[in-house]
N, C-alpha and C positions, 0 to 999 in steps of 0.2 A: 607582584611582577608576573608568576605564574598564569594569575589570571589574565592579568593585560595580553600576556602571549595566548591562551584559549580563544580571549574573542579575538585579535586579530584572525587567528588559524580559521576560525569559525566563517568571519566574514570574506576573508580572501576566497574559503570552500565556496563559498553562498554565493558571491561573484561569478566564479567561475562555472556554479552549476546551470545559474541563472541566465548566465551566457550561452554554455552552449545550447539550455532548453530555447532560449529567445533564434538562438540561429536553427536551428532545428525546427524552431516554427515557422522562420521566413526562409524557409528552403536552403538556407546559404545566401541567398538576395539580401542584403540590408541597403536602401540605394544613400540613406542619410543614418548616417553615424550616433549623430548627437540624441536624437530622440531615444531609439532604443538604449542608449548608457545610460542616460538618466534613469528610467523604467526599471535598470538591472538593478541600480547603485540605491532607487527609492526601493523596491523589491527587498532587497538585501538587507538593507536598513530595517526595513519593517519584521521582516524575520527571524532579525536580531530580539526583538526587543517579544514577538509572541513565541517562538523556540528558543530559549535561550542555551547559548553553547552549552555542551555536557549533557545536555537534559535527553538528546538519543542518542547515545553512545551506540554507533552500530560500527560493527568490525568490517572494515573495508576491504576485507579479504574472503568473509561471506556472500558478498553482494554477487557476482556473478554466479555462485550456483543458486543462491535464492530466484534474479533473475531468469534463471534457466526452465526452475520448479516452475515458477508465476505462470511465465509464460506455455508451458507442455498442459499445466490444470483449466488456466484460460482456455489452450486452444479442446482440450477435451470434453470440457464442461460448453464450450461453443457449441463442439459434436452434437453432443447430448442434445441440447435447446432444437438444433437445428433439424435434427431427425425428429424428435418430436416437432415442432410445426409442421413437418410436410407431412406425418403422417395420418393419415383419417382417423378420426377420433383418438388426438393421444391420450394416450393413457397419463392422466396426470393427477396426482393426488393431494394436491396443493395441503399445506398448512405449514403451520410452526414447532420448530425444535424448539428444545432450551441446551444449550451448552454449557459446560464448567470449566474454566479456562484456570488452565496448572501455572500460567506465566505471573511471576512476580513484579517486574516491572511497569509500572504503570503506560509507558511510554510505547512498551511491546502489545500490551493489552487492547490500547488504541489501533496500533499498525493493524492487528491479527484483525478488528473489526471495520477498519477501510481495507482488507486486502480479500476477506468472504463478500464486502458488497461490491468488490470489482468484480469477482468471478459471475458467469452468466448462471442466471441458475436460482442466484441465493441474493438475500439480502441482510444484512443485519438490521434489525425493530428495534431491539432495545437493549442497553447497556448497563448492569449495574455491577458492581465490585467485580465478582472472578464469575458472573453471568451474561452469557448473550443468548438473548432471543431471533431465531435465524429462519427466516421466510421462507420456504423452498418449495422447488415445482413437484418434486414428489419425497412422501415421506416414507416409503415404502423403500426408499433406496438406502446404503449404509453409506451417512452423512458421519457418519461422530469418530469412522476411522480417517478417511479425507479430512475432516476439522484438526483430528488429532498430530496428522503428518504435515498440516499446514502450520499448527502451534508449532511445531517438532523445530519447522525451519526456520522460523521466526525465533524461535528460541536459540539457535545457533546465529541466526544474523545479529539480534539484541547481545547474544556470548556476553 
């Protein structure tokens, strides 16, 4: 019974996020109803069955300071990129780190390595157990404490 209550919660969540991403893409304009429902409810369905409820337990009361972080490293890590292209000859020291990632959850491990290859800057290469290989425009800069306060937060949104 419990579980039947997870996936309902699960699916009604998944509705409802996939809604407001779907109106958030058409402006607020939906001029036909019926197509976009389907869309949410196939959407939904399908993410049922590859995320299964429980499987990212993130505390819904972390999300907007994480939010906050994302977006203040995005827009700084944009800075960075940005000065360096206008400047004559940037100075860039391209290569790769390796990182050692402290987070136990498998699920948080994943987040941490789509949320370094959103930021500008960096990429994640390659993934194995509690290792990420992380591409970046210079190595000469201190990447391992920014990686460290980005686990930090991840690790309180996973809590």
């Amino acid at each position: 019974m419990k579980l039947n209550i997870l996936r309902l919660k699960a699916l009604l969540f998944r509705l409802i996020l996939f809604s407001l991403i779907w109106w958030g893409l058409s402006e607020g304009r939906i001029p036909y109803i019926l197509p976009p429902a389907l869309f949410v409810v196939m959407a939904a369905c399908v993410s049922m069955f590859s995320i299964r409820p429980g499987m990212w337990n993130i505390r819904l009361s972390a999300i907007p300071q994480f939010f906050f972080f994302f977006l203040m490293q995005t827009f700084m890590a944009g800075l960075d990129v940005a000065l360096r292209a206008f400047r004559p000859g940037p100075p860039l020291q391209t290569g790769r780190i390796s990182y050692t990632l402290r987070l136990s959850r498998q699920s948080a491990k994943i987040f941490f390595v789509w949320i370094v290859s959103l930021l500008p800057g960096t990429a994640s290469v390659s993934f194995e157990e509690n290792r990420v290989l992380i591409h970046v425009l210079d190595t000469e800069q201190v990447h391992r404490e920014k990686l460290r306060t980005i686990e930090n937060h991840i690790a309180s949104l996973f809590g």
